[in-house]
N, C-alpha and C positions, 0 to 999 in steps of 0.2 A: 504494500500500500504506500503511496508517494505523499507526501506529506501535504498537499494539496489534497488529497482525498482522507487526512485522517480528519475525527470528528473532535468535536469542543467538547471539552470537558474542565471546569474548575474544579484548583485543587488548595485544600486548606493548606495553610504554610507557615507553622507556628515558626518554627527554625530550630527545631528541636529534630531529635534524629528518626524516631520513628515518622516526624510528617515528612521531612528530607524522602524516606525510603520510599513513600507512599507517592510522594512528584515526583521521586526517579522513575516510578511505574509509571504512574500518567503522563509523562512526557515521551516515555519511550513509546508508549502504544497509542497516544493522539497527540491533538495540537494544544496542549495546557494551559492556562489561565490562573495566576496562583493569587490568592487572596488570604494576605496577614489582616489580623486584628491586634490593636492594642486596647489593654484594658486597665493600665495603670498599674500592671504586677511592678513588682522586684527591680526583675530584671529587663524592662520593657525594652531599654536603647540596643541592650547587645542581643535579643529576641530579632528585632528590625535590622541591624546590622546583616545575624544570621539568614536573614528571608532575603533581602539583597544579594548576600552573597552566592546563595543556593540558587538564586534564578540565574544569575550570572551564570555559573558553573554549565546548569543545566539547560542553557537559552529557553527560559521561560522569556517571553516577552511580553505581554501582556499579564500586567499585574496591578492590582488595584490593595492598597495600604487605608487602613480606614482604623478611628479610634472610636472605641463604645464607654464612655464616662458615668457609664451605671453601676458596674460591676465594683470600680472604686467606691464609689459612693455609697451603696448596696453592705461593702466588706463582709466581715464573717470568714476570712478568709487568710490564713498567712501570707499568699502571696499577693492580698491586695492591702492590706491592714499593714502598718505597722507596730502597732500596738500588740502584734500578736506574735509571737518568736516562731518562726521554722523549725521544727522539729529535727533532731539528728534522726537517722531513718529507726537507729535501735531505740529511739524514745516513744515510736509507733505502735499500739498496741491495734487489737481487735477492732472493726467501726472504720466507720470514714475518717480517714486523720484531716485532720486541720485546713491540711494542704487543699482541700478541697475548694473549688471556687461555685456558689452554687449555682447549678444549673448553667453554667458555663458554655457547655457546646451549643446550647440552645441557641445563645445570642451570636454564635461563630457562623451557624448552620443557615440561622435565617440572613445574615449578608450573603451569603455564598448564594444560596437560593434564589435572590431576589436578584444576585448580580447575574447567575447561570440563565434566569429567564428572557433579560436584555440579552445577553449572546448568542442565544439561543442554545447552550448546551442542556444536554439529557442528563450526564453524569458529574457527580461531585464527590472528589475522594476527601476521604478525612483517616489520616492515623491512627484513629482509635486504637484501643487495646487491653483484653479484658485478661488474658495470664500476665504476669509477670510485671504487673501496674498496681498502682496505687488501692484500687479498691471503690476509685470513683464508680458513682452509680450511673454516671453519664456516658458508659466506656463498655456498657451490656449492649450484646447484640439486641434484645427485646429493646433497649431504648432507638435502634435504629429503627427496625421495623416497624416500631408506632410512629415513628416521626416521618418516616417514607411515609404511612398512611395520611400524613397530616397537610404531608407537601404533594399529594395526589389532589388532596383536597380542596388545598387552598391555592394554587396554581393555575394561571391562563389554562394551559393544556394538558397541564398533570402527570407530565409527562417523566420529572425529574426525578432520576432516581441517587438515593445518596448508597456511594458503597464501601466498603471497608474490608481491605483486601489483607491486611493485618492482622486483625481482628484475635483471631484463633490462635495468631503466631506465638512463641516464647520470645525475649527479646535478644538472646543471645542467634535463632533461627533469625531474625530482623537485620543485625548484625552482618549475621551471613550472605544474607538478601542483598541487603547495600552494597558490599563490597563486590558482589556477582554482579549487579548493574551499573558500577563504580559509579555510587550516590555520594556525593562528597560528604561524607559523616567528619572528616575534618573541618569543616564548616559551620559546624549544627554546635546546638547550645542547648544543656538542660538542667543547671545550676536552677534550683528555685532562688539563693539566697544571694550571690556574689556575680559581678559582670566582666570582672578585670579576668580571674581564673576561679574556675567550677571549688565548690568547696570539699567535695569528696565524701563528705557525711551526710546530706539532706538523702532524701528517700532517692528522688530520680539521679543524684550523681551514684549512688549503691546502686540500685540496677542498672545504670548502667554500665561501671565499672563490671560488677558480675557476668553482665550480657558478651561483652567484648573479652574476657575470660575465659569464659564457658565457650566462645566461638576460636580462638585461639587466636587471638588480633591484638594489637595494643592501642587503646585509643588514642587519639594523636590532638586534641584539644589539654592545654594547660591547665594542669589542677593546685591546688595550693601546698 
């Protein structure tokens, strides 16, 4: 298929490695469109950075950057709160830890949505991931498939489907994935707490330290 005949599809682009792994797919099999959100985390600047940097890599070219100032607002959350300390991963117990932002994909889903309908794309990838992640409730398959039904619903044509090719994966098989597609995972960022270098203890620098272990790689982003 010539690149002139692949089809649109937007693809979420936090700049973290599992969304990284998820635009290396979409980019390799259509014409990509990747869409960051800011929401006032942490680490917002070196998030943005990261999403530049990966569209580069991957000639994404069509990219649309947009900020949502409710999720700050909203807080509840350590990565949007500062009032509320990031957890080291082993201070995580059973339950949603902390780290949770609520209902978060929700507001990711509906720009992408609303952007895929002006492009006319069908498909919209999002990294989700429910082994080997945090525990968020936003990251179950069942929350994809109600939310497909939502966006059948609420949509001109109904056509748009959201997919998540991840999903089922372990992170260290993710790991794998990337480096098979050469997804620039030197690139990506998933420090909750620090922007200069990853701090190595928050929950997502542990898996992913573990993931890139368990795949037999060394990750190539500066930790402290």
């Amino acid at each position: 298929m010539s690149a002139t005949e692949k089809k649109r599809v937007v693809v979420l682009l936090s700049g973290g490695m599992d969304s990284c792994v998820c635009a290396a797919l979409a980019a390799r099999d259509h014409e990509a469109a990747a869409v960051h959100v800011s929401y006032g985390q942490r680490t917002e600047e070196r998030e943005r950075q990261s999403f530049l940097a990966i569209c580069r890599r991957l000639n994404i070219l069509d990219k649309l950057m947009v900020r949502n100032d409710a999720l700050r607002a909203i807080g509840g959350s350590a990565l949007t709160d500062e009032g509320i300390d990031v957890p080291d991963a082993e201070e995580i117990g059973k339950g949603v830890p902390v780290t949770y932002v609520p209902f978060r994909n929700a507001h990711f889903l509906a720009v992408a949505v609303s952007w895929a309908e002006v492009l006319g794309a069908e498909k919209i990838y999002i990294g989700a991931v429910e082994p080997d992640s945090s525990g968020y409730p936003d990251c179950r398959p069942a929350y994809y498939q109600a939310f497909n039904e939502v966006v059948k619903m609420g949509t001109k044509e109904g056509k748009i489907e959201i997919v998540t090719p991840l999903i089922a994966m372990r992170k260290a098989e993710i790991v794998r994935l990337g480096l098979e597609l050469g997804a620039p995972l030197d690139l990506t960022w998933s420090c909750y707490s620090r922007e200069d270098r990853a701090c190595g203890v928050c929950d997502s620098c542990v898996l992913r330290l573990r993931a890139f272990e368990a795949a037999g790689s060394k990750d190539q982003i500066p930790y402290v």
